[in-house]
LOGUDREN-88050 format. One record per residue (C-alpha): residue in one letter; x, y, z. Coordinates in steps of 0.25 Angstrom, whole numbers, plus 5000, padded with zeros to 4 digits. Layout:
N
AXYZ
...
END
This chain:
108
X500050005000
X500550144997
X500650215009
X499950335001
X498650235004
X498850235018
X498150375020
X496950395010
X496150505010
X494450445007
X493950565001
X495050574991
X494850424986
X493450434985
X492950414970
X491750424963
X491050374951
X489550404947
X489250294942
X489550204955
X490150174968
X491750194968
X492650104976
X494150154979
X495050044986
X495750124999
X496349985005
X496349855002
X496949725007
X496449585008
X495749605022
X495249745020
X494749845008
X494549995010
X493850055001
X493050194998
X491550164991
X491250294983
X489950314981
X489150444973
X487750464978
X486850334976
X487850254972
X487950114979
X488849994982
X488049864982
X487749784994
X488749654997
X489149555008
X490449495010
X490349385018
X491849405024
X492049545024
X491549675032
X491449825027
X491349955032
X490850085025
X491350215032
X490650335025
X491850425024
X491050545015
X489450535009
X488350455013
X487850325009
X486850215014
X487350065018
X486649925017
X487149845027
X486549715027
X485049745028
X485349885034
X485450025026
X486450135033
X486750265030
X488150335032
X488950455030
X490250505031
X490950435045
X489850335044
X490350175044
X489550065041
X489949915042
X489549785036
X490049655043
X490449555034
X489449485025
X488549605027
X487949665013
X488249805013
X488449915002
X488150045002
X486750064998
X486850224993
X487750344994
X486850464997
X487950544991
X489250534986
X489950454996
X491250375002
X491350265008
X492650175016
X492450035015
X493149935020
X493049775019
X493749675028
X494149585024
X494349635008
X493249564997
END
């Protein structure tokens, strides 16, 4: 890893498209992915379980609403939400243009 990578700055790696959700890897080893989910208002990520990994969302600028397993939940910036393993969860809408941490242990 180059040590550059070792302090990254979220709102500068956010990218968008308008067509859909934007994924930009921040870390990634065979245990663990980081990830920023960027999302332009309305846009989604499709509901999935992974039976043998976990995954948090940390809402680090917007807003968006959650489906965990049979439950919808809505966060904003500094919100975190969290899906044991073989949970579904997606994000179900951003309400506005949003971004989103992810991480998943261990990594799909």
């Amino acid at each position: 890893m180059d040590t550059q990578d070792l302090l990254q700055h979220l709102l500068e790696r956010a990218r968008f498209s308008e067509s859909r959700m934007t994924k930009v890897d921040c870390f990634r080893t065979d245990r663990l992915l980081v990830g920023l989910n960027c999302m332009e208002r309305g846009q989604v990520r499709g509901v999935a379980a992974h039976a043998g990994s976990a995954k948090f969302y940390f809402v680090v600028d917007g807003k968006a609403g959650f489906t965990i397993g049979d439950r919808r939940v809505e966060a904003r910036p500094g919100g975190l939400v969290v899906a044991p393993a073989g949970v579904p969860r997606g994000v179900a809408r951003a309400h506005e243009r949003t971004i989103v941490l992810v991480a998943i242990a261990p990594a799909p």
